[in-house]
N, CA, C and O of each residue as an XYZ file, in Angstrom:
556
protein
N      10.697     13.831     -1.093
C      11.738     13.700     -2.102
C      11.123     13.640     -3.502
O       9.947     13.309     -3.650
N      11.945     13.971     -4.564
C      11.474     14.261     -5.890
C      11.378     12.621     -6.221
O      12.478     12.075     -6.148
N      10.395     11.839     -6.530
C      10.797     10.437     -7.509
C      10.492     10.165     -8.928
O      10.885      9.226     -9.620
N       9.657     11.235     -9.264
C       9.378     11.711    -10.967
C      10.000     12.834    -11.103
O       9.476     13.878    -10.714
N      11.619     12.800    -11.864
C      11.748     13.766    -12.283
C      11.661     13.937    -14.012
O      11.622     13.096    -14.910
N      11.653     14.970    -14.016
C      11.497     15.411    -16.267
C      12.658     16.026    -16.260
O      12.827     16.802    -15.319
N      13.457     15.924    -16.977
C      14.769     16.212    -17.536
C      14.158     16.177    -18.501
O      13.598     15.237    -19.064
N      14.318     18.257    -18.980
C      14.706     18.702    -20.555
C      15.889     18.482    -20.910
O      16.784     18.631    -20.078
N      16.267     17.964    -22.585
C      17.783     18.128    -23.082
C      17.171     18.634    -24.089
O      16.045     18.615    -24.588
N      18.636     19.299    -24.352
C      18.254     19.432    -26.155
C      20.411     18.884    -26.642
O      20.922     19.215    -27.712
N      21.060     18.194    -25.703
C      22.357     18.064    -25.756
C      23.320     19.052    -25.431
O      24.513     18.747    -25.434
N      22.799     20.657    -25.041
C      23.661     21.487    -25.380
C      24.422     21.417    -23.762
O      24.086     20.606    -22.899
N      25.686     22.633    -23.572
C      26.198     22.117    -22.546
C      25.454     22.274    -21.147
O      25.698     21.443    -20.273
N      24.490     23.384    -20.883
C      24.063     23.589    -20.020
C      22.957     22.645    -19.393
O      22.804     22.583    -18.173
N      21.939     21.671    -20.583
C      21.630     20.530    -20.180
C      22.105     19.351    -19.959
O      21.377     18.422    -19.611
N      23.820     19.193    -20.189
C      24.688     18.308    -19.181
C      24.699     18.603    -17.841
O      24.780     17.729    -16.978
N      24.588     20.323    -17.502
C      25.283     20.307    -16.089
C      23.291     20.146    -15.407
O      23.075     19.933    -14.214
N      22.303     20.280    -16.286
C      21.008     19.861    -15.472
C      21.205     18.680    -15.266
O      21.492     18.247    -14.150
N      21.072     17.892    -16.410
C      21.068     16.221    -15.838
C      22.366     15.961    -15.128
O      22.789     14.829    -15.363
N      23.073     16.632    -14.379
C      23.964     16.646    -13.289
C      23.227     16.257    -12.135
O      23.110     15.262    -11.420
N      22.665     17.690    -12.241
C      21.300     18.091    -11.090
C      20.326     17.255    -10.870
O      19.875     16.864     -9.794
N      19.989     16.972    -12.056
C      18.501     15.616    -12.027
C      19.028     14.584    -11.473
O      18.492     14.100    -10.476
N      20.123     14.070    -11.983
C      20.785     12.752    -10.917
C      20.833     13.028     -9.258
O      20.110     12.569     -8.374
N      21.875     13.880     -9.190
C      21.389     14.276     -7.564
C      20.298     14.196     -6.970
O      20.135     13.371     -6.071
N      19.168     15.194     -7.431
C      18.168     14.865     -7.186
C      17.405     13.512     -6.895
O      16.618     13.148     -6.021
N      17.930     12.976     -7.913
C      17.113     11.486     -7.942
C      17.969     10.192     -7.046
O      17.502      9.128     -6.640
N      19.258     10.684     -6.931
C      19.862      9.510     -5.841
C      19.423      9.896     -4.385
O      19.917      9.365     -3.390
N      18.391     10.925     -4.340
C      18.144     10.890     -2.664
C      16.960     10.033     -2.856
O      16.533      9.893     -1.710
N      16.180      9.375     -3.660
C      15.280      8.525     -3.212
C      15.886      7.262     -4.016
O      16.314      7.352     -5.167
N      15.865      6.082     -3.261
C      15.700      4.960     -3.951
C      15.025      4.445     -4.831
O      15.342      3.324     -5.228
N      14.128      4.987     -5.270
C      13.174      4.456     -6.049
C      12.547      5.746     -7.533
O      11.591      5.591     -8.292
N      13.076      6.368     -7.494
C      13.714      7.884     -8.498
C      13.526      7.324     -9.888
O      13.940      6.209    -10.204
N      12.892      8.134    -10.701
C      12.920      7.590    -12.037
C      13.219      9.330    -12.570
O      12.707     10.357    -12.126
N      14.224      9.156    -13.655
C      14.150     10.663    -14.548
C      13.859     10.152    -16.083
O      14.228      9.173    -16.731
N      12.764     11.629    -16.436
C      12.398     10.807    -17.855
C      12.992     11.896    -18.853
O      12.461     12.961    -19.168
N      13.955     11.493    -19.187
C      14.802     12.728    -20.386
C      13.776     12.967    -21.662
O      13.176     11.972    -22.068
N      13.587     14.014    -22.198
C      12.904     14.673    -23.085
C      13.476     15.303    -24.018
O      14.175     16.236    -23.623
N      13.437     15.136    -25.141
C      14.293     15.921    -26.290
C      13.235     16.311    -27.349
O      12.701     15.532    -28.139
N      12.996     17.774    -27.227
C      11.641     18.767    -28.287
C      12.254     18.759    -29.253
O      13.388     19.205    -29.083
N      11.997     18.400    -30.395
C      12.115     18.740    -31.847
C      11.054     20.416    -32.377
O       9.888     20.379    -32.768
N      11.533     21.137    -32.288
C      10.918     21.955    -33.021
C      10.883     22.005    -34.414
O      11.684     21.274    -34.996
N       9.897     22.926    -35.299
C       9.608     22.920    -36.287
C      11.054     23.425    -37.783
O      11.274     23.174    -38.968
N      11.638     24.217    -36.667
C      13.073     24.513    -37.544
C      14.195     23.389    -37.282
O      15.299     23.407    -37.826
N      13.883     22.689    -36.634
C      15.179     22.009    -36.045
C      14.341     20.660    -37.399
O      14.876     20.638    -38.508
N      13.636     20.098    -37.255
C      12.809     19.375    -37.822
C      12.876     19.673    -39.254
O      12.892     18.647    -39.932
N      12.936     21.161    -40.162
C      13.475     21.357    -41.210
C      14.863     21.320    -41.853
O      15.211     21.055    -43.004
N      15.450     21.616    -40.918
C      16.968     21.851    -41.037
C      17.677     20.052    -40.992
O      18.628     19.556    -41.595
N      16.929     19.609    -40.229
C      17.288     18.260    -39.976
C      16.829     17.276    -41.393
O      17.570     16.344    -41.708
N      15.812     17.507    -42.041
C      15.451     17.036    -43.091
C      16.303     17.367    -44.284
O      16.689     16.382    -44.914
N      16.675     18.532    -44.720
C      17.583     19.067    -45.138
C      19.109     18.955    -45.361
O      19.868     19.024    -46.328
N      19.200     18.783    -44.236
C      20.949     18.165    -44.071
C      20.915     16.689    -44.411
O      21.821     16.053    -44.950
N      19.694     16.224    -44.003
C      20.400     14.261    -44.171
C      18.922     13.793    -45.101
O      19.032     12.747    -45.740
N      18.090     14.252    -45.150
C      16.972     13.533    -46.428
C      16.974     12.276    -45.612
O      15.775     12.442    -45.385
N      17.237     11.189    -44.980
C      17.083     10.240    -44.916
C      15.915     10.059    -43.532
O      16.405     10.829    -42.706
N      15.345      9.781    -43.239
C      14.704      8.981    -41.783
C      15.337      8.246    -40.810
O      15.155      8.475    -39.614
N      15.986      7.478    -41.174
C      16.478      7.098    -40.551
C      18.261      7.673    -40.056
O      18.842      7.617    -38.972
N      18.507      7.973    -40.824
C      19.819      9.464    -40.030
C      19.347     10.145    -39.101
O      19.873     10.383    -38.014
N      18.075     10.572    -39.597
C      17.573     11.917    -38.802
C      17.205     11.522    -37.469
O      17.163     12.311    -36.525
N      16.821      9.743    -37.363
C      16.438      9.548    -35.634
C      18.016      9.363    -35.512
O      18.361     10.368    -34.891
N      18.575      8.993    -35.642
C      19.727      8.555    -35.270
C      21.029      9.753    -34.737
O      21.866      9.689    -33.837
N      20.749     10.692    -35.652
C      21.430     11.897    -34.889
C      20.507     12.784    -33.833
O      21.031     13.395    -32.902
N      19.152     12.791    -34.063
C      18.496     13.570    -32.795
C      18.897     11.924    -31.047
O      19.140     12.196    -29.871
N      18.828     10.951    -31.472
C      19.200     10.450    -30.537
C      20.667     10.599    -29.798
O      20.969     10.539    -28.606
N      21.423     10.808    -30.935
C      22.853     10.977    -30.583
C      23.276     12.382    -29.433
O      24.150     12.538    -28.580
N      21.952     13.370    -30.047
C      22.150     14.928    -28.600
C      21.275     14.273    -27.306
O      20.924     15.114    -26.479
N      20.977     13.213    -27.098
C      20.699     12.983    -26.023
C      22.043     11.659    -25.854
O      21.853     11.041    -24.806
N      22.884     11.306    -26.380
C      23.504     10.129    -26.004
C      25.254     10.373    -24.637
O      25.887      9.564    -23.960
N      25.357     11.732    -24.830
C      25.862     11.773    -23.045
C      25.026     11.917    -22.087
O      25.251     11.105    -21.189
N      23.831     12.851    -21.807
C      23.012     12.915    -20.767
C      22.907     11.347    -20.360
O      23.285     10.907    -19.274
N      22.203     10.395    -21.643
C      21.800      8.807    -21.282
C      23.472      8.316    -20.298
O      23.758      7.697    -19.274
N      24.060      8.922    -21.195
C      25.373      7.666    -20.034
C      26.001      8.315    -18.842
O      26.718      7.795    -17.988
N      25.482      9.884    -18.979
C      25.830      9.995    -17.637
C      24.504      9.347    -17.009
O      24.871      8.183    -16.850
N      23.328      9.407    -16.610
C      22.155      8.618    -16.060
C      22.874      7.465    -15.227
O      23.268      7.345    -14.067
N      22.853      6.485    -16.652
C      23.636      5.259    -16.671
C      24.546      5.190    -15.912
O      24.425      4.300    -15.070
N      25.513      5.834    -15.861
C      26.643      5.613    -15.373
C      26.251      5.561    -13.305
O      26.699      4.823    -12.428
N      25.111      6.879    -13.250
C      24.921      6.580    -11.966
C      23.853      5.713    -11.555
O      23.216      6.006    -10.543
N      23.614      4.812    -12.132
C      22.878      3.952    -11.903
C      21.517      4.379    -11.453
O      21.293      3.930    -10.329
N      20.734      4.943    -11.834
C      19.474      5.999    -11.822
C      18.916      5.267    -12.584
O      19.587      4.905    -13.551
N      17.341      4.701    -12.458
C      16.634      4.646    -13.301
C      15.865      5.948    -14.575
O      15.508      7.097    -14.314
N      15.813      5.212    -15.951
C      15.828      6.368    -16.807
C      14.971      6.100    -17.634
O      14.938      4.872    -17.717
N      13.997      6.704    -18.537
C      13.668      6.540    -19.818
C      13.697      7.735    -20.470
O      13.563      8.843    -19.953
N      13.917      7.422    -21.894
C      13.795      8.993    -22.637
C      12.891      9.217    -24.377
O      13.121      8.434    -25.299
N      12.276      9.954    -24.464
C      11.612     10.138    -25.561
C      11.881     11.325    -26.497
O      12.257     12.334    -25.899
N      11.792     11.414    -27.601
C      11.631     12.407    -28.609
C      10.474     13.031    -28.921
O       9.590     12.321    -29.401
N      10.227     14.348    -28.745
C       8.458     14.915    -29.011
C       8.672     15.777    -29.830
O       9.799     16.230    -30.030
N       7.495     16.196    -30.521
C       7.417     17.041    -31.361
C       7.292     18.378    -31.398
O       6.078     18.450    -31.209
N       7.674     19.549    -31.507
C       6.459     20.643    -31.230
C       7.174     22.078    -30.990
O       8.007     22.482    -31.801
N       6.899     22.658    -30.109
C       7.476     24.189    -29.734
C       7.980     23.802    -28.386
O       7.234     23.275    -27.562
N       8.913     23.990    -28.211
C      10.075     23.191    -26.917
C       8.861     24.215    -25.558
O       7.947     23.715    -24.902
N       9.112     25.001    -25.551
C       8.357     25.818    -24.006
C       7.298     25.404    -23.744
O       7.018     25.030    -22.605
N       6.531     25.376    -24.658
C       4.732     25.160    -24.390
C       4.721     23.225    -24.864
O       3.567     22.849    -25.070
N       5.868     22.012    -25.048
C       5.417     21.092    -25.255
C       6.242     20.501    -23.916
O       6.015     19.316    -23.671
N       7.281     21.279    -22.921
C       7.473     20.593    -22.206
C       6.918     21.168    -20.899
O       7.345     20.815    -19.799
N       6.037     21.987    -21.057
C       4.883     22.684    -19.928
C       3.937     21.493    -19.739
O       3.837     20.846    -18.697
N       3.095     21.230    -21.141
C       2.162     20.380    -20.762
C       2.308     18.929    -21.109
O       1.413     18.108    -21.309
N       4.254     18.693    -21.158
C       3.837     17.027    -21.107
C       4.407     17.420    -19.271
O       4.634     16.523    -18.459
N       4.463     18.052    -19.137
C       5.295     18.042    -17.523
C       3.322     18.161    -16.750
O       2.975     17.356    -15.886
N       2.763     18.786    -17.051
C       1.709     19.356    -16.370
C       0.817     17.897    -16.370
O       0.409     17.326    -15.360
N       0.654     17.515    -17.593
C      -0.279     16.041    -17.994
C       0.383     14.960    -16.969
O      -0.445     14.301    -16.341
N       1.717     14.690    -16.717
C       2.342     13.499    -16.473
C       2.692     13.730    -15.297
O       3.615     13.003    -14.931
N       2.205     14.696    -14.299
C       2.523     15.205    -13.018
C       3.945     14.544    -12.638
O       4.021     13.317    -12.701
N       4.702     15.044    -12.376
C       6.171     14.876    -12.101
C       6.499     16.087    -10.828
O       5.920     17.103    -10.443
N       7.304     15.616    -10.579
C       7.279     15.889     -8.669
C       8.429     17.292     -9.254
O       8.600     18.324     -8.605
N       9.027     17.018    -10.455
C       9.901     18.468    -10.096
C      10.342     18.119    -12.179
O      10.276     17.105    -12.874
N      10.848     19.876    -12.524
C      11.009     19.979    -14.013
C      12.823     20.230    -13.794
O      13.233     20.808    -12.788
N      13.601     19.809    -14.670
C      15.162     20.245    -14.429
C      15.390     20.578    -15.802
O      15.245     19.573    -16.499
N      15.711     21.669    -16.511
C      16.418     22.009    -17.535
C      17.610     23.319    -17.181
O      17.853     24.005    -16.187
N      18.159     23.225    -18.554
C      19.001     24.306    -18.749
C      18.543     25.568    -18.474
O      17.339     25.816    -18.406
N      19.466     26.446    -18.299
C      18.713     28.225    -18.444
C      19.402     28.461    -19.614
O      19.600     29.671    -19.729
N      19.815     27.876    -20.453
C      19.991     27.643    -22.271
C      20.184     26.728    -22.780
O      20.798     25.805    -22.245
N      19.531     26.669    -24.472
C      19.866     25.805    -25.031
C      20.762     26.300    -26.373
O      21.426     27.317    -26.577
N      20.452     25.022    -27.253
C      21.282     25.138    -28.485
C      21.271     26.585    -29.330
O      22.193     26.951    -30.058
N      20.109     27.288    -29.096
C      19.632     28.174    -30.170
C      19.287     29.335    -29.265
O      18.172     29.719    -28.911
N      20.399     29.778    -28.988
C      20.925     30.924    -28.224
C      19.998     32.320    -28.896
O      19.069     32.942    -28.381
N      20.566     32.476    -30.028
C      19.896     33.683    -30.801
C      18.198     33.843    -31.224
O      17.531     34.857    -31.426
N      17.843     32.445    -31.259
C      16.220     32.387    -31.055
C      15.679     32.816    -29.827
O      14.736     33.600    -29.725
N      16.279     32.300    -28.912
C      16.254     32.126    -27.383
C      15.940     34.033    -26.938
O      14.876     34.437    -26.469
N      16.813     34.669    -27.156
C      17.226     35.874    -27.210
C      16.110     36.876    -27.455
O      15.730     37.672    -26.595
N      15.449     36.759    -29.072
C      14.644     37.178    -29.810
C      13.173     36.555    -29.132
O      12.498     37.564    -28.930
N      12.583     35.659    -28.806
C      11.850     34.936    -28.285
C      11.488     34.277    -27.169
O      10.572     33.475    -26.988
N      12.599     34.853    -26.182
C      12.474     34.503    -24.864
C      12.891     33.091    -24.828
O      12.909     32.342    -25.804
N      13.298     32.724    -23.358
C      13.873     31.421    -23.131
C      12.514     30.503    -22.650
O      11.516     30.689    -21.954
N      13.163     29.283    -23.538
C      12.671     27.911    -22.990
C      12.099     27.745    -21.259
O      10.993     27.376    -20.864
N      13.173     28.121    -20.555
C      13.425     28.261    -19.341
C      12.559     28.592    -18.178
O      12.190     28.223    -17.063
N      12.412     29.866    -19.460
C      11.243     31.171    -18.470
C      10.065     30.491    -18.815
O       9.418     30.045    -17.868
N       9.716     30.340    -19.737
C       8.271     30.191    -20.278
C       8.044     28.784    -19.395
O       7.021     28.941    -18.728
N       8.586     27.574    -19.173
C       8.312     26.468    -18.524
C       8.439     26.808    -16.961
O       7.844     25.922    -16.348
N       9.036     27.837    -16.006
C       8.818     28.305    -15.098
C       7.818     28.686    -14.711
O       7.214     28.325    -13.701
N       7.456     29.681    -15.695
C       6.343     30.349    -15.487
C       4.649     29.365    -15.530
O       3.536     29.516    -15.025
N       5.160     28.597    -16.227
C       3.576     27.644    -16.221
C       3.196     26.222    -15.959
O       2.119     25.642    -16.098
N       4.570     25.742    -15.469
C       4.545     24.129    -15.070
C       3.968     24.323    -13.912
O       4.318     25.338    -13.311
N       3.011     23.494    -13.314
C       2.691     23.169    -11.868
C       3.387     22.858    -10.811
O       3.163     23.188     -9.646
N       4.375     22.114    -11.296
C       5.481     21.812    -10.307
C       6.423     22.529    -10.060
O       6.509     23.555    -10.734
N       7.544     22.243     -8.938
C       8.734     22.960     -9.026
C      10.157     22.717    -10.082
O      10.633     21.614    -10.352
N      10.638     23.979    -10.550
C      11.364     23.983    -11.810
C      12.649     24.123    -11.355
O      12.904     25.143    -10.716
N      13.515     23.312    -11.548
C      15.101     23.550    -11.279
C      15.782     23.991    -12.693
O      16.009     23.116    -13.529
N      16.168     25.611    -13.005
C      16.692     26.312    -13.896
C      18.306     26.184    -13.883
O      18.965     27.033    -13.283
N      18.947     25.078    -14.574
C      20.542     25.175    -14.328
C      21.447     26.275    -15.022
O      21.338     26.275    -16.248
N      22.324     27.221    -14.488
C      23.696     27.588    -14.802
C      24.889     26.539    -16.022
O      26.040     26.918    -16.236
């Protein structure tokens, strides 16, 4: 059974219906931890500075696109923790997944930034293609 799972979010809808999946996953073992992950990339990180100038807004709304995934978790009584990282979403949740060996990866097969996604290939693929573990790609 999976008991480290990594749940990518970035809030959008298709990483609701993963951390659907990651819960499932994780209520077949008793003892199941999922660790939600939210990549800040370098445009999201500008744009975010931009709109609110402040520091403290800016954690406060990147926490807020993870604040349904957290209560659905919550709600099923799943153990959880979740962090904010920095970086290029594909290649920073390859090797915190690869470093922190986790029994299985669950994200979206999209996120927020559809038209990057498009032009640059998906999040999705690129963490498929190079995580060690097994990758659950959600619909």
């Amino acid at each position: 059974m999976y008991k480290k799972i990594l749940l990518a979010s970035d809030g959008s809808n298709f990483a609701l219906r993963a951390a659907d999946q990651a819960i499932k996953l994780a209520l077949l073992s008793a003892d199941a931890v999922i660790e939600v992950i939210y990549v800040v990339d370098l445009d999201t990180s500008k744009q975010d500075a931009i709109n609110y100038m402040d520091s403290d807004i800016i954690q406060k709304e990147r926490k807020m696109r993870l604040k349904l995934t957290e209560e659905k978790i919550k709600a099923s009584g799943v153990n959880y923790h979740s962090s904010i990282l920095y970086g290029e979403p594909g290649p920073m949740i390859v090797s915190y997944a690869n470093e922190n060996q986790f029994d299985i990866v669950v994200l979206g097969s999209r996120g927020l930034n559809a038209l990057k996604e498009m032009v640059l290939g998906s999040v999705s693929h690129k963490v498929a293609k190079r995580v060690k573990c097994p990758v659950m790609i959600v619909k």
